[in-house]
C-alpha positions as CSV (number, residue, x, y, z in Angstrom):
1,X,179.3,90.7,120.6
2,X,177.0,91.2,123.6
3,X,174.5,94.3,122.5
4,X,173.0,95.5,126.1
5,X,169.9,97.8,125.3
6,X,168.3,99.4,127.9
7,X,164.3,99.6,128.7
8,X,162.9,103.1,128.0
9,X,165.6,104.0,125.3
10,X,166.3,104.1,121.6
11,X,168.1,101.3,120.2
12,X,170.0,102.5,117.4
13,X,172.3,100.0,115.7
14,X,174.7,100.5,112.3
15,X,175.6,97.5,110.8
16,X,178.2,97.5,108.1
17,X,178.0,94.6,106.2
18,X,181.3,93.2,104.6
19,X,180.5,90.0,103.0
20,X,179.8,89.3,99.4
21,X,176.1,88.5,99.6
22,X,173.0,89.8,101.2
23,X,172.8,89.6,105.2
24,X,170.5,90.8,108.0
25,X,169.9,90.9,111.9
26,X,166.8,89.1,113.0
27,X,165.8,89.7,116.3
28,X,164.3,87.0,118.6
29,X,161.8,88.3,121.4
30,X,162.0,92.1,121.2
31,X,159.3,93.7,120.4
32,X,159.9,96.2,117.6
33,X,158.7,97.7,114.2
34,X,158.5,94.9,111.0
35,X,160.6,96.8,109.4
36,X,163.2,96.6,111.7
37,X,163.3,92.7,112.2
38,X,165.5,91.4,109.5
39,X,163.7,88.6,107.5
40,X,164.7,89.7,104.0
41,X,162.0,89.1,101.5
42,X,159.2,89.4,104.2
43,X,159.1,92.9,105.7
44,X,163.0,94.0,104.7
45,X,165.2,94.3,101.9
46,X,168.1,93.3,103.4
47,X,171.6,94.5,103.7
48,X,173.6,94.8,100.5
49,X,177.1,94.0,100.8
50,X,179.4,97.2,101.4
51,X,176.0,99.4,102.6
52,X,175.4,100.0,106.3
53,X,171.8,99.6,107.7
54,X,170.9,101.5,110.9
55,X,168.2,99.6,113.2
56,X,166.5,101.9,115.0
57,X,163.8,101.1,117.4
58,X,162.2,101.7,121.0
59,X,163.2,99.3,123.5
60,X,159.9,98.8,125.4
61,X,160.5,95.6,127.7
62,X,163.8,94.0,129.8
63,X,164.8,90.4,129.4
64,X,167.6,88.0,127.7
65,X,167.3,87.5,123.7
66,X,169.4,86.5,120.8
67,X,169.9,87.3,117.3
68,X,171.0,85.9,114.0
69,X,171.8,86.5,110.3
70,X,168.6,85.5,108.5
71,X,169.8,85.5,105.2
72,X,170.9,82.7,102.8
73,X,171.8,79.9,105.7
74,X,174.3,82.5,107.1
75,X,172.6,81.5,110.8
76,X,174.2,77.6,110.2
77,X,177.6,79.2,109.6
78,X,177.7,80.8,113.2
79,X,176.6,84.4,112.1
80,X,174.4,84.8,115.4
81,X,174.9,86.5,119.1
């Protein structure tokens, strides 16, 4: 899905995951706290399946980005926007 965040505001996003194994949102470009940028290991524990993690940041600049699963090759099976 397209996430459309606006300059200025509070990004707050719940993400349910309902796979059997650890996932994540990594976010490419936007500026935001480490841990709020999904690289499990790194600066995040991931998201264990059946628990919902809330992303929660200030959206300080405008522009086009993308994101991705950055857990366990999850990316290479299409888990991106």
């Amino acid at each position: 899905p397209i996430v459309r965040l606006h300059e200025g505001r509070e990004a707050i996003i719940r993400v349910k995951n309902t796979l059997n194994e650890v996932t994540s949102i990594h976010w490419h470009g936007l500026i935001l706290p480490p841990s709020m940028d999904g690289v499990p290991g790194v600066s995040f524990a991931g998201i264990k399946p059946g628990e919902t993690f809330v992303y929660r940041f200030p959206v300080v600049q405008s522009g086009t980005y993308w994101c991705h699963s950055h857990s366990g090759g999850q990316e290479q099976l299409g888990m991106y926007a």
